[in-house]
C-alpha positions as a Markdown table, in Angstrom:
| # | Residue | x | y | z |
|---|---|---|---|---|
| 1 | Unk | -79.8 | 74.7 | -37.2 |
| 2 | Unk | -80.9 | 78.2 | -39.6 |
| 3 | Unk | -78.1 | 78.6 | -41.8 |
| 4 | Unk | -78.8 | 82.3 | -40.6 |
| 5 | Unk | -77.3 | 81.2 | -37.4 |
| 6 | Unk | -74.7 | 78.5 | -38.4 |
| 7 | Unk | -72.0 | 81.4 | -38.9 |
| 8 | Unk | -73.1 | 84.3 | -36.5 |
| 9 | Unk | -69.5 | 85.2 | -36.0 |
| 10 | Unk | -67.9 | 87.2 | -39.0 |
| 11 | Unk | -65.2 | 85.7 | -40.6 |
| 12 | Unk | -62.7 | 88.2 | -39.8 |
| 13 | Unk | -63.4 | 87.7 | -36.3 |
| 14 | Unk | -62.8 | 84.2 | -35.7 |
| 15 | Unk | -58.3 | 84.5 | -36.0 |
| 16 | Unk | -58.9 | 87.4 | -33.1 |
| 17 | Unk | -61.7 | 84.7 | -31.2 |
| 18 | Unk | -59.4 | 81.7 | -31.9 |
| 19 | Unk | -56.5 | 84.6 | -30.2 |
| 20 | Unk | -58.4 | 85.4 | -27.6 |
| 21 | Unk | -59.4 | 81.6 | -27.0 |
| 22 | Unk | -55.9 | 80.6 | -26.6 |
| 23 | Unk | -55.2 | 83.2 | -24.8 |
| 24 | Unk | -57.5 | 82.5 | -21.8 |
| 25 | Unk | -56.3 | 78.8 | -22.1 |
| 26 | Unk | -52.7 | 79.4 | -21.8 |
| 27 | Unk | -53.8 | 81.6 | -18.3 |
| 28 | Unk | -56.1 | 79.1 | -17.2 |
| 29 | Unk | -53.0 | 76.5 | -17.8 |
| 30 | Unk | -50.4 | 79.0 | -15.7 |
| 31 | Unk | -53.1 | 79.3 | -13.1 |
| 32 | Unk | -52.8 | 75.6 | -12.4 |
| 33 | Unk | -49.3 | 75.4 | -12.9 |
| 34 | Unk | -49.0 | 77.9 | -10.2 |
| 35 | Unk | -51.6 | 75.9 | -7.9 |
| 36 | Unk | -49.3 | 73.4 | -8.5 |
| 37 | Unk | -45.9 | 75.0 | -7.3 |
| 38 | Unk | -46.9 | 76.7 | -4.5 |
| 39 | Unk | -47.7 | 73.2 | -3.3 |
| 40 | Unk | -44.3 | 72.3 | -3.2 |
| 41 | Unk | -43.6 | 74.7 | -0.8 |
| 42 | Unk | -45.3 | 72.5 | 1.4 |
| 43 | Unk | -44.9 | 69.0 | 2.7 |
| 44 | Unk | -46.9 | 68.3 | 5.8 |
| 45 | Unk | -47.9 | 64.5 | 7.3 |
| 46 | Unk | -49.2 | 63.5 | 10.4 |
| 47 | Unk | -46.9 | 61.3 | 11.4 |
| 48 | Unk | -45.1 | 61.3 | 15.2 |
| 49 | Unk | -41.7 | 61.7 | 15.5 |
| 50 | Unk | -41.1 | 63.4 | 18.9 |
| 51 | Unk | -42.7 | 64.0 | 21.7 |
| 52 | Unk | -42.5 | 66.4 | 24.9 |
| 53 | Unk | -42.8 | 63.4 | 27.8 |
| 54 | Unk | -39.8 | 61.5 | 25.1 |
| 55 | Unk | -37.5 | 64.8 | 25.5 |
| 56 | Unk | -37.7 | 65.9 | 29.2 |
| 57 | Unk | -39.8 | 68.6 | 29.1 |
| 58 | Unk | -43.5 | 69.8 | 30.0 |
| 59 | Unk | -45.8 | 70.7 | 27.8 |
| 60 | Unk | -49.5 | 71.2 | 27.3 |
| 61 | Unk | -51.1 | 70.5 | 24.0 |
| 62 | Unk | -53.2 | 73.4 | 23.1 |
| 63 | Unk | -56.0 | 74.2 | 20.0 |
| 64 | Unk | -56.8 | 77.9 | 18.9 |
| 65 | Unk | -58.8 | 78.8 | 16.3 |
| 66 | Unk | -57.0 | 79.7 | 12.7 |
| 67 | Unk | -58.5 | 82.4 | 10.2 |
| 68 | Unk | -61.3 | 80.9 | 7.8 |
| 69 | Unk | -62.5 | 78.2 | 9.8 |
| 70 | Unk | -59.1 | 76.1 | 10.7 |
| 71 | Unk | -58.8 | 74.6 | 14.0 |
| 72 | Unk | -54.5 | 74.8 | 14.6 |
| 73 | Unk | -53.0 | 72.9 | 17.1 |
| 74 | Unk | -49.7 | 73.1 | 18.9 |
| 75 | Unk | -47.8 | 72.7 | 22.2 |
| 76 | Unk | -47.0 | 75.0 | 24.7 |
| 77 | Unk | -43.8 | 74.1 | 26.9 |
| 78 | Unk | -43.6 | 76.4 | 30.2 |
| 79 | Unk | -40.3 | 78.1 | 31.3 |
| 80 | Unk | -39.1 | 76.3 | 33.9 |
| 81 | Unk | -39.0 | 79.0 | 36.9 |
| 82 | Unk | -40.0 | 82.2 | 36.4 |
| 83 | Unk | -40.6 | 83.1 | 32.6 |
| 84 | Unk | -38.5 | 86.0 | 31.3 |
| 85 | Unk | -40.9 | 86.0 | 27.8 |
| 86 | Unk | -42.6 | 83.3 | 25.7 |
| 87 | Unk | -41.3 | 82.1 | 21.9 |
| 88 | Unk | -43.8 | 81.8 | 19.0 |
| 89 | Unk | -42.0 | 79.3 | 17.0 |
| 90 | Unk | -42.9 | 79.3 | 13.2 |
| 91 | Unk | -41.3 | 75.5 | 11.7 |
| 92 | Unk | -40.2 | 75.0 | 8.5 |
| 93 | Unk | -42.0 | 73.4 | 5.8 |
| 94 | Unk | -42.0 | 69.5 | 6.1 |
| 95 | Unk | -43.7 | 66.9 | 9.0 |
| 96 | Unk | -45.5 | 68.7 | 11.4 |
| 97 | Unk | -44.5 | 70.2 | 14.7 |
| 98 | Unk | -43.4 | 67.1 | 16.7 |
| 99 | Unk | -40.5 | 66.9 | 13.8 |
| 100 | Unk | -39.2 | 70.4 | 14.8 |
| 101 | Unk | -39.7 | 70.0 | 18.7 |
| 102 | Unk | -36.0 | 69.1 | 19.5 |
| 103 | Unk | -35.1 | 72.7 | 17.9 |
| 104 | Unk | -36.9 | 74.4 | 20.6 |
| 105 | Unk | -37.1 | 72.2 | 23.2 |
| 106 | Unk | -34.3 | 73.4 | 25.2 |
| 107 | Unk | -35.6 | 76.9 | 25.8 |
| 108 | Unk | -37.8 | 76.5 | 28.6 |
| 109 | Unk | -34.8 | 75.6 | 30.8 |
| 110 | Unk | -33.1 | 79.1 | 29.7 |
| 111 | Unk | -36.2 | 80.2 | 31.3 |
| 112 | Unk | -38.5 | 80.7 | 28.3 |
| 113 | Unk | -42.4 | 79.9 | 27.5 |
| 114 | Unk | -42.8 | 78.1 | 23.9 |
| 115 | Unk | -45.9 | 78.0 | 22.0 |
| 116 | Unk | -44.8 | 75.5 | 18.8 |
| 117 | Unk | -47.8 | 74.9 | 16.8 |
| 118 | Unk | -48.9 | 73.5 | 13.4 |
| 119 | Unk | -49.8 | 75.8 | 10.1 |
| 120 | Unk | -53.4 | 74.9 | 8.8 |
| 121 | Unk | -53.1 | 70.8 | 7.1 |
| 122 | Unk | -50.2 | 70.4 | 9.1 |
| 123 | Unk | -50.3 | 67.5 | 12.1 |
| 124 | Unk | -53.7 | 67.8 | 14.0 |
| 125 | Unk | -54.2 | 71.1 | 12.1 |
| 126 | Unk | -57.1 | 71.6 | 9.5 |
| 127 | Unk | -57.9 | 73.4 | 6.4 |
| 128 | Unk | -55.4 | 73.1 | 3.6 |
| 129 | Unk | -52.1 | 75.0 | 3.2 |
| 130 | Unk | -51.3 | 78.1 | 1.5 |
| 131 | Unk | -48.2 | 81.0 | 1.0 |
| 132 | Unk | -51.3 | 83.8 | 2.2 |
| 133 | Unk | -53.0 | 81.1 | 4.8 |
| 134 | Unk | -49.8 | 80.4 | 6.8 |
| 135 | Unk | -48.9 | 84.0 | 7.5 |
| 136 | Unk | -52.7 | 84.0 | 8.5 |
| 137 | Unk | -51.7 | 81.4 | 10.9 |
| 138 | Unk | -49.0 | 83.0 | 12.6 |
| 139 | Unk | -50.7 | 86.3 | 13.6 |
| 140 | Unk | -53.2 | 83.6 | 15.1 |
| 141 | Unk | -50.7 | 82.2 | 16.9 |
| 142 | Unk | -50.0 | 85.2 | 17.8 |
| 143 | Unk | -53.1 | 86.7 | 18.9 |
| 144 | Unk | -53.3 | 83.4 | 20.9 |
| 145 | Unk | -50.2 | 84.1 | 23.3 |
| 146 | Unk | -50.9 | 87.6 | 23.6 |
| 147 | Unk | -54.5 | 86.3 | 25.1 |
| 148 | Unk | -53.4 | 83.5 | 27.4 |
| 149 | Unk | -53.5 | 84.8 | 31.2 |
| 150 | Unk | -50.1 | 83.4 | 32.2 |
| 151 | Unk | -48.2 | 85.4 | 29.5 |
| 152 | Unk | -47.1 | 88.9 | 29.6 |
| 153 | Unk | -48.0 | 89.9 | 25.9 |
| 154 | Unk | -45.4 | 92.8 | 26.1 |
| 155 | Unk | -42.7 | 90.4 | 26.1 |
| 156 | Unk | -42.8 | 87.9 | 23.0 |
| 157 | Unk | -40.4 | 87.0 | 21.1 |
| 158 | Unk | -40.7 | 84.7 | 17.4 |
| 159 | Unk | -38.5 | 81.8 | 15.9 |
| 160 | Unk | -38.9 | 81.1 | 12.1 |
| 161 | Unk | -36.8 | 78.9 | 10.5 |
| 162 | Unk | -37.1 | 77.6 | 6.6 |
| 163 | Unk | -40.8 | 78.0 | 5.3 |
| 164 | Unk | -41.2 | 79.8 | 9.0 |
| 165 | Unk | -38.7 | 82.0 | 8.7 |
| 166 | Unk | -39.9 | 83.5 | 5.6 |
| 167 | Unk | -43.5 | 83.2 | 7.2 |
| 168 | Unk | -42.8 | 85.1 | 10.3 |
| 169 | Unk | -41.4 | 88.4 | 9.2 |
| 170 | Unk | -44.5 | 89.0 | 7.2 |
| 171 | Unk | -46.5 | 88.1 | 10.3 |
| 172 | Unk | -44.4 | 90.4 | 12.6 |
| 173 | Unk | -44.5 | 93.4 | 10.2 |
| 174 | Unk | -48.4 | 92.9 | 10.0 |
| 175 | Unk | -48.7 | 92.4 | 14.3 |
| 176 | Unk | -46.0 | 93.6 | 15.8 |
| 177 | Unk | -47.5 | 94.1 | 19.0 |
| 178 | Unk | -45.5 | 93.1 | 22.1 |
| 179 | Unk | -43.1 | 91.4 | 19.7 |
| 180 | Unk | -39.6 | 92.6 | 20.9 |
| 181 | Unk | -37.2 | 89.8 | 19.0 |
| 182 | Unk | -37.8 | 88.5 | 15.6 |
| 183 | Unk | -35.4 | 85.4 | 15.1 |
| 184 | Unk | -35.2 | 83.9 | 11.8 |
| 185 | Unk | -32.7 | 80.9 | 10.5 |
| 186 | Unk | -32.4 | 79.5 | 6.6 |
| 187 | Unk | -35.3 | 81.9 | 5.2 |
| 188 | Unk | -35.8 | 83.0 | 2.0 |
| 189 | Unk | -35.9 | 86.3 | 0.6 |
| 190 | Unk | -38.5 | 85.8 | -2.5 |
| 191 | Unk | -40.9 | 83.4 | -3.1 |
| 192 | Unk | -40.3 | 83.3 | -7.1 |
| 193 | Unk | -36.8 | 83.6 | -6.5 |
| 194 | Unk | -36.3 | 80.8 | -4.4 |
| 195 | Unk | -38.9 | 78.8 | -6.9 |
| 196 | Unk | -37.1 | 79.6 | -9.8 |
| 197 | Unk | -33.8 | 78.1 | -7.9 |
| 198 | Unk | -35.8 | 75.4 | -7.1 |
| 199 | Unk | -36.8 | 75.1 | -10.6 |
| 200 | Unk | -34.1 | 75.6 | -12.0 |
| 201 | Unk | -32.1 | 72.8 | -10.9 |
| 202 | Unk | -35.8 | 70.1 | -11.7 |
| 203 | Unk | -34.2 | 68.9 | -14.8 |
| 204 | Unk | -36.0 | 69.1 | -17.6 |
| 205 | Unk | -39.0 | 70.4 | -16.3 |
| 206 | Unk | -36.4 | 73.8 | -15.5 |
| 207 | Unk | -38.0 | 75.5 | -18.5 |
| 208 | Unk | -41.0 | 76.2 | -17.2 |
| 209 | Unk | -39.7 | 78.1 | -14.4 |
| 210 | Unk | -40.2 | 81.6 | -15.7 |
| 211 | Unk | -44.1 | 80.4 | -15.8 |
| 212 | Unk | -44.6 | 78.6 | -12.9 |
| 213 | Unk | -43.4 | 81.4 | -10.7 |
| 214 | Unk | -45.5 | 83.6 | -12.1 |
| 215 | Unk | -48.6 | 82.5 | -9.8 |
| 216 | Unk | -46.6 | 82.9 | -6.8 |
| 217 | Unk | -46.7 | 86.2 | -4.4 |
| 218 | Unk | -45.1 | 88.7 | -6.1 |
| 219 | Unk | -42.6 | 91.7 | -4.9 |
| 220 | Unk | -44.9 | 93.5 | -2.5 |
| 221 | Unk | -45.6 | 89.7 | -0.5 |
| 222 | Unk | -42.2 | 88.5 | -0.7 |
| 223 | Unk | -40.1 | 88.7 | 3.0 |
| 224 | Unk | -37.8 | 90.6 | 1.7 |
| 225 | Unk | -40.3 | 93.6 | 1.2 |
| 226 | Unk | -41.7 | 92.6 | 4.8 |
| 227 | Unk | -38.5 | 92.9 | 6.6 |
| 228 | Unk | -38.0 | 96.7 | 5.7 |
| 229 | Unk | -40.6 | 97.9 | 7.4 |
| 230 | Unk | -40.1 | 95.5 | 10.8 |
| 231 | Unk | -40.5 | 97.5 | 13.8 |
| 232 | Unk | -38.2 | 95.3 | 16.2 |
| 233 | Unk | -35.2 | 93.8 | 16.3 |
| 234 | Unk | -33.6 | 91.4 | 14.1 |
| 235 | Unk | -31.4 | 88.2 | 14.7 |
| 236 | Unk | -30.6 | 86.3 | 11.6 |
| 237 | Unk | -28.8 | 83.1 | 11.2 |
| 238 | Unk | -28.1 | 80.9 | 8.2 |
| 239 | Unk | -25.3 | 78.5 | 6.7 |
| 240 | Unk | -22.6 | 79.8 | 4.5 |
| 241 | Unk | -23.4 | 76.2 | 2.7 |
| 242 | Unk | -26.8 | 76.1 | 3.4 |
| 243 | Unk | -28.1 | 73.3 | 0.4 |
| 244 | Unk | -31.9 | 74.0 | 0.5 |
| 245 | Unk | -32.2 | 78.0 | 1.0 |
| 246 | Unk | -28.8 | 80.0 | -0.4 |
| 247 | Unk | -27.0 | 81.9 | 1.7 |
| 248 | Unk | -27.6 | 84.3 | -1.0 |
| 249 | Unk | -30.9 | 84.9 | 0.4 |
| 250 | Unk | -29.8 | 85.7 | 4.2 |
| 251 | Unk | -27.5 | 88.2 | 2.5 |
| 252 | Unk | -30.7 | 90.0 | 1.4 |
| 253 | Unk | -32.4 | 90.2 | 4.3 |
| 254 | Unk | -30.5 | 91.3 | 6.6 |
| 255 | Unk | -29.0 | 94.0 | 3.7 |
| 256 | Unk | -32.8 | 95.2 | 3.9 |
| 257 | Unk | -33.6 | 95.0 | 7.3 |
| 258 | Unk | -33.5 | 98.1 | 9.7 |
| 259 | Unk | -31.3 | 98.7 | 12.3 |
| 260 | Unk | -30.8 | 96.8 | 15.0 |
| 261 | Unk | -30.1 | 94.4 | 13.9 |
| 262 | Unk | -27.5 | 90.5 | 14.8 |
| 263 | Unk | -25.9 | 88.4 | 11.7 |
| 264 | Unk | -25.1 | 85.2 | 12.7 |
| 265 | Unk | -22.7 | 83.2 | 10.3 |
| 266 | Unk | -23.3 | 79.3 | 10.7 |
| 267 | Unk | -20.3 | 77.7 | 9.3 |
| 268 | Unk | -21.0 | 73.9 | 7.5 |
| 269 | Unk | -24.0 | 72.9 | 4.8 |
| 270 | Unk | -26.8 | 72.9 | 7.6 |
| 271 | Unk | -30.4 | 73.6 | 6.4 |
| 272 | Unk | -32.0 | 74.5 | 9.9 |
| 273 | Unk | -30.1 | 73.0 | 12.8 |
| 274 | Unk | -28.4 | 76.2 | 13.9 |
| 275 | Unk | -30.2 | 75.8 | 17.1 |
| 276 | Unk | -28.8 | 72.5 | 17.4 |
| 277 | Unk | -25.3 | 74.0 | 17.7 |
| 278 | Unk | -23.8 | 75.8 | 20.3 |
| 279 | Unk | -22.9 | 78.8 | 18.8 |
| 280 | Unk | -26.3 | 79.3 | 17.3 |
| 281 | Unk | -28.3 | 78.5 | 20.9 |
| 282 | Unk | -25.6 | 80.6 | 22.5 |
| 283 | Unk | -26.4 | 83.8 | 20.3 |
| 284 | Unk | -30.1 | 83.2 | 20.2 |
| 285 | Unk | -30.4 | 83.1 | 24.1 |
| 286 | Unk | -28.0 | 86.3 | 24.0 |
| 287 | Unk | -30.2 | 87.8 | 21.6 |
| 288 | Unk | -33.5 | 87.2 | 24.0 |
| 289 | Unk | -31.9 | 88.2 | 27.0 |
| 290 | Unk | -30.9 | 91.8 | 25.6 |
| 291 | Unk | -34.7 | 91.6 | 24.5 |
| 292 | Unk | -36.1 | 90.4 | 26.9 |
| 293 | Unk | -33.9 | 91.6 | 29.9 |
């Protein structure tokens, strides 16, 4: 090599190059550390744990097309008798849908459609899952049931609990149309708050929480920033002992969410089985019926 060329880079240069250099790594670095957290907001499999025929009720198994190419699959479980609305139901974060079927399975005999389906990589769903892709996937779902000829789209009502909880107030607040209940169990307020708790409590990997988070959605994502500006009404349930998602966190939404508005107060340390309870199906088919009347 021409020594003229050997040391084209002043020396003065090189500390603020070497700088600059580690810079750029240490964001590359967080930029995969964030890939890598967001992923545990997610654990799907394919495996079957329920089914409709194994629980009493009808259903028919349905496909819909998902934003950027994902083909999402689900079930859709008539009212029996005359339909007073249909329920998007948005799950929570682990299995697939046939794990969550008992939650909703009851509502067709309180004389209510059901569309339950499966978030891109989830079940018989493709693509791969994602905090932006999953809200994606709701309004799909949603868009779905507002096109199928044997529902009345001005009467839908959605059911998120967990991961789906969290997911479907930012998919109301972006499609709100014919939406008239919003029902959501054990969400989370904030993304990097619930991460950092989640974090927090890893061990000795609890450290690198402030980091991690920081590749998450920020403020103007998080449901809590959704839920202000939701143009229906609001039922809310979670467990005063709630070990996965804080009660601390339903405190927050509903403290941000417009009037009207329903608190529900699950006493015990359920995550998700409100709807297994009788106070909790009791209020949520009170809640539909004034919605829905």
């Amino acid at each position: 090599m021409p020594a003229a060329t050997r040391n084209a880079t002043p020396p003065g240069r090189r500390p603020a190059l070497r700088r600059l250099a580690r810079l750029a790594l240490a964001g590359l670095s967080m930029s995969l550390l964030a890939g890598c957290i967001e992923r545990y907001f997610f654990y799907p499999d394919q495996r079957i744990y329920s089914t409709p025929e194994a629980l009493g009720v009808r259903a028919e198994e349905v496909r819909f097309a998902g934003p950027e190419g994902a083909q999402l699959h689900g079930w859709w479980l008539p009212a029996e008798g005359r339909a007073r609305g249909s329920v998007l139901h948005a799950h929570g974060n682990a299995a697939n849908v046939s794990n969550h079927l008992p939650l909703v399975a009851w509502l067709p005999s309180a004389g209510y459609n059901v569309l339950s389906f499966d978030y891109r990589g989830y079940g018989q769903s493709t693509g791969q899952p994602s905090l932006r892709g999953v809200v994606a996937d709701t309004v799909a779902a949603l868009d779905y049931l507002r096109q199928r000829a044997d529902v009345d789209h001005t009467r839908l009502a959605v059911l998120g609990q967990s991961l789906g909880g969290a997911t479907a107030v930012r998919a109301v607040a972006q499609s709100p149309g014919g939406v008239r209940l919003l029902i959501i169990e054990s969400a989370f307020s904030s993304y990097r708050g619930v991460a950092r708790e989640a974090a927090g409590s890893a061990g000795p990997l609890g450290w690198l929480a402030p980091v991690l988070v920081l590749g998450l959605p920020g403020a103007e994502h998080d449901p809590v920033t959704a839920i202000a500006r939701l143009p229906v009404p609001l039922l809310l349930l979670h467990a005063r002992l709630d070990p996965v998602v804080s009660f601390r966190h339903g405190e927050v939404l509903y403290a941000a969410a417009p009037q009207p508005k329903q608190w529900l107060v699950l006493e015990g340390d359920g995550h998700v089985d409100g709807l297994l309870q009788p106070a909790g199906r009791n209020e949520v088919v009170r809640a539909l019926q004034a919605a829905l009347p």
